[in-house]
C-alpha positions as CSV (number, residue, x, y, z in Angstrom):
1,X,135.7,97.9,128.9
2,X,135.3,94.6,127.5
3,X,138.6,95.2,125.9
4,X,140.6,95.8,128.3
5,X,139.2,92.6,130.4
6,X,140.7,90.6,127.5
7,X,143.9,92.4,127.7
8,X,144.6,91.2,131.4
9,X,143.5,87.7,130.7
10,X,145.7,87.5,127.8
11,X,148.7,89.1,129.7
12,X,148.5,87.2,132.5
13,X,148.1,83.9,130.4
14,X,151.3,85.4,128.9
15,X,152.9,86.4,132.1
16,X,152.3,82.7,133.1
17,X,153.4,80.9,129.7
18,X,156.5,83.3,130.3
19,X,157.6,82.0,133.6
20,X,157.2,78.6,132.9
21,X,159.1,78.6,129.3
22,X,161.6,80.4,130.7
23,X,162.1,78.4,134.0
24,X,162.5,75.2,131.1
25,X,164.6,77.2,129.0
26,X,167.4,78.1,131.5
27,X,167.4,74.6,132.8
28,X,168.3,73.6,129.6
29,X,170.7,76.6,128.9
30,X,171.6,78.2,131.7
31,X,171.3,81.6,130.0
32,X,168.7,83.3,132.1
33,X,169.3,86.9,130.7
34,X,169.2,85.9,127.4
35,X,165.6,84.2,128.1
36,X,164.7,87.5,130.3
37,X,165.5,89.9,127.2
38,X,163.1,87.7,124.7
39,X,160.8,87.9,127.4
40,X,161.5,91.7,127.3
41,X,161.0,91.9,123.9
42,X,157.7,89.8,123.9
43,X,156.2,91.5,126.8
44,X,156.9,95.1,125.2
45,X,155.4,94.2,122.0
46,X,152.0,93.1,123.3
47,X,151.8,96.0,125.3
48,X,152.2,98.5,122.4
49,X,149.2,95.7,120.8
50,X,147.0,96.3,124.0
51,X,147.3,99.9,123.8
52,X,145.9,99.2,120.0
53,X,143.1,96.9,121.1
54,X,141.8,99.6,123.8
55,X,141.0,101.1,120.8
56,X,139.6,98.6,118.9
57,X,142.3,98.7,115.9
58,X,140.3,101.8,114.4
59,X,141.6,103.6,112.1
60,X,140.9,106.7,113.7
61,X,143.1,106.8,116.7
62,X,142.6,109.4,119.4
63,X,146.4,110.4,119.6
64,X,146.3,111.6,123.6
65,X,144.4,108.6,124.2
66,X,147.3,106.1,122.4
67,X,150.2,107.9,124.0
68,X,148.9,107.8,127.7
69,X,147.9,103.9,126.6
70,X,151.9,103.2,125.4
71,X,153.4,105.3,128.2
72,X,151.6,103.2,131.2
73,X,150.1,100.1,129.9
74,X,152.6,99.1,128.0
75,X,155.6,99.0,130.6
76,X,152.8,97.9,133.3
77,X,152.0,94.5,130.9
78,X,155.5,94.4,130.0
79,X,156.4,94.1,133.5
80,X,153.9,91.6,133.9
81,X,156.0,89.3,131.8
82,X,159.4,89.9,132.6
83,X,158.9,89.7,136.4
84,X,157.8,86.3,136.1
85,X,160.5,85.0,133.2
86,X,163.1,86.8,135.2
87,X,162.3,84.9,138.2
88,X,161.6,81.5,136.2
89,X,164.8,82.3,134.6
90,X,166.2,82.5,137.7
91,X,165.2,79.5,139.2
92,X,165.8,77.6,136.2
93,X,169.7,78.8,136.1
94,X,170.2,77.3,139.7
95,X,168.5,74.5,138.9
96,X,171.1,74.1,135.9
97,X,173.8,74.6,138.1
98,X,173.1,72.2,140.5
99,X,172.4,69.9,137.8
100,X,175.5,70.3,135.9
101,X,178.0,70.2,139.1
């Protein structure tokens, strides 16, 4: 269980980091989807990792186990992070508007 406790701390520290780099990287930009697709990217990437670390990385993976783990933790954590960069992304880009008119 202990595993998975450091799975949500790390995806919400994530989910965090995400809105906020992505709320200064549209300001700067003004490409929000381009921000929201790293994100995306990023957010998909550690969930197939978190579905890894439930099982500690052995080598002996129980196979039902790792596809129930990539089929519904890994688009719940990845939505976890592109919520908030889509939204950060999206406050950014009028920010950058109103900036640049």
């Amino acid at each position: 269980m202990s595993a998975l406790v450091a799975v949500v701390v790390r995806t919400l520290v994530l989910a965090g980091l995400s809105w906020l780099t992505s709320l200064l990287d549209t300001m700067s930009t003004g490409a929000w989807l381009r921000t929201a697709l790293v994100w995306l990217a990023v957010g998909v990437l550690v969930g197939v990792l978190a579905a890894l670390q439930t099982q500690d990385f052995s080598a002996d993976l129980d196979r039902d186990v790792l596809i129930s783990d990539l089929t519904s933790l890994t688009p719940f954590i990845a939505g976890l992070v592109v919520v908030p960069a889509a939204l950060g992304g999206l406050l950014g880009r009028i920010l950058w508007e109103s900036r640049t008119r």
